[in-house]
N, C-alpha and C positions, 0 to 999 in steps of 0.2 A: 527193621522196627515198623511195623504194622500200625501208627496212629499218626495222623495229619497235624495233631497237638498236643504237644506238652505246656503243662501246667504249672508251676514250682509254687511251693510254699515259699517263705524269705530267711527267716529266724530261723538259726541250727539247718537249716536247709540250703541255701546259697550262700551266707553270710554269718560270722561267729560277731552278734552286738551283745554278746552278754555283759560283757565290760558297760558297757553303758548302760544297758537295763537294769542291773544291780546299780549302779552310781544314782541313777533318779528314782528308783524307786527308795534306795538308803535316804535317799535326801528329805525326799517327802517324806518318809515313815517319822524319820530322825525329827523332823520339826512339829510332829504331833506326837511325841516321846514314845513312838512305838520302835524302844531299842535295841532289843531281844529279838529280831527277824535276822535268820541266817541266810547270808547269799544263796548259798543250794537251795534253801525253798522260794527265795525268789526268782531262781533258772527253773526251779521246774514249774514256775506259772507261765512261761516262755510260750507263747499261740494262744494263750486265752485273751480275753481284750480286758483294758486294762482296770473296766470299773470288776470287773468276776476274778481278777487278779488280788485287789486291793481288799475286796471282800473273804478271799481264801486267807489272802495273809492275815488281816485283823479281825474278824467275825463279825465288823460292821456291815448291816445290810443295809441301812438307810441309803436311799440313791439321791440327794442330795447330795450327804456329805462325799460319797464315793463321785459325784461326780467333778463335786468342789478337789478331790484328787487327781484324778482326771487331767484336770486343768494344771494345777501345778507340777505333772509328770511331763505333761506337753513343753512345757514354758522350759524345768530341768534338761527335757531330752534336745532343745534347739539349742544350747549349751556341749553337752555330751553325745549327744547319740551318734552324730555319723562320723564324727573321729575317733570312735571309741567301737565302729564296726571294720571286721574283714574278712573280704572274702576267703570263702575255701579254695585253698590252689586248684583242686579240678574244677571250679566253677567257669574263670572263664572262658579254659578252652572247649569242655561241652556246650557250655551256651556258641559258642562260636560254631562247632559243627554239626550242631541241631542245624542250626540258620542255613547250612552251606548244604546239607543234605535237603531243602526245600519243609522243614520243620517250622512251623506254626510255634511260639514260645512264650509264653505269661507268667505273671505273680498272681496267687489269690494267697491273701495274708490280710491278717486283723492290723497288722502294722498298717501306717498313714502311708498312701500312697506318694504325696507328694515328699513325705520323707525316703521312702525306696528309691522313687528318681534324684533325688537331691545328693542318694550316695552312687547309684549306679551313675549318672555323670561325669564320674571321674575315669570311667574305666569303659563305657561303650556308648556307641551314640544312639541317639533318643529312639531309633528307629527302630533298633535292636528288637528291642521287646515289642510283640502282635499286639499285647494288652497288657493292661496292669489294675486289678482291681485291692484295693487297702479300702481299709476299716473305714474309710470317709465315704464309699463308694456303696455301700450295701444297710439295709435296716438289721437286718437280722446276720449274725457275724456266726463264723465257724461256730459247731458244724452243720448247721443250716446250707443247702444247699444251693441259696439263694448267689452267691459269686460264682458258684460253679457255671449256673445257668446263665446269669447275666452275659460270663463272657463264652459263653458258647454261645447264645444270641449274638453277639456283635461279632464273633469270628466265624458263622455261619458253617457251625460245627456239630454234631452230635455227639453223643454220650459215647458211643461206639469209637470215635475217633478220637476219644481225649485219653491221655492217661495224667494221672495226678501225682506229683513227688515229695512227699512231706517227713519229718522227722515225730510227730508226734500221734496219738492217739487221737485227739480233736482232725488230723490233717485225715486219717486213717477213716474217721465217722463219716470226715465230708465225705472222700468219696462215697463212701457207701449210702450216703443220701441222694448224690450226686448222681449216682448208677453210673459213675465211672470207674477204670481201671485205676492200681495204685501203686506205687514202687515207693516201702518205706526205707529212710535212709536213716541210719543209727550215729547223724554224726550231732547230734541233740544230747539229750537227759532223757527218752525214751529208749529201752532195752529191745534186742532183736527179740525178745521172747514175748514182750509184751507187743508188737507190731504183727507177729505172727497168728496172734488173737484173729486179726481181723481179715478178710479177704484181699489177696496182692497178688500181683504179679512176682514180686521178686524184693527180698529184703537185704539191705545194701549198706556199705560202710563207706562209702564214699561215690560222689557225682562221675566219675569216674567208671563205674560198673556199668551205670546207667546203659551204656553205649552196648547193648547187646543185642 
């Protein structure tokens, strides 16, 4: 494997939180009588953030109210979200022998960082991960290129040396903002036909492949 750094996206890409993502989003929608949203169109807002989420599902654009949602998906998800995620079985022996081959390893995801540590916690220590940039860490969120870069500044990395692992279309833009390599993984709500659109390395049905 020719790159000093790997990248991972979070959601459908190392971890299944659909369960919980549906739960807080149902909850919020539910308490401002938006009752007609079906879970599948809330899994496939899955990597957008969460105010372009709230606005795909309801057609409000007002960024008040969408932020006033915001707020109470947060408040839901400290409730639901990290007992309601898990891991993919090849997740943590690849993260494991990334590390041991001298592999460089990160999160860039719209999810909150310190929610990503609060569930990797239970299952590797802190050190594990080079970097972790979440949705609290950047102004402009996928596919803005701007996480890519931050954490190749702080891992004293280039474009050349990274590749990126994502399940969705938005993960697939970053790269390509990013001017970095991509390996899309189909274990999301985005289809191997639609990942093929975009320029990759190689498109994958599990973390498991990755290792080639």
């Amino acid at each position: 494997m020719n790159y000093s750094t790997i990248l991972f996206d979070f959601d459908y890409t190392l971890a299944d939180s659909s369960r919980g993502i549906v739960t807080c989003f149902q909850n919020v929608l539910c308490r401002h009588n938006y009752l007609n949203i079906s879970d599948e169109a809330i899994k496939r807002t899955i990597g957008k953030t969460l105010e372009d989420s709230f606005a795909l599902l309801t057609g409000v654009t007002d960024k008040e109210q969408l932020e006033a949602w915001r707020k109470e998906y947060v408040k839901e998800a400290d409730s639901y979200m990290t007992v309601n995620t898990l891991l993919y079985p090849d997740t943590l022996p690849v993260l494991k022998e990334l590390k041991q081959r001298g592999i460089k390893i990160g999160i860039l995801s719209t999810k909150y960082r310190y929610r990503i540590k609060e569930f990797f916690d239970n299952y590797l220590p802190a050190e594990s991960f080079d970097i972790i940039i979440g949705g609290e860490d950047v102004e402009h969120h996928k596919p803005s290129p701007e996480g890519l870069y931050k954490a190749m500044k702080s891992l004293l990395v280039s474009p050349n040396d990274v590749l990126y692992v994502g399940d969705s279309i938005v993960d697939a833009e970053t790269a390509v903002a990013g001017g970095v390599d991509f390996v899309g993984v189909t274990s999301g709500m985005t289809t191997r036909e639609e990942l093929k659109c975009f320029p990759n390395r190689k498109i994958i049905s599990n973390l498991g492949e990755l290792l080639f």
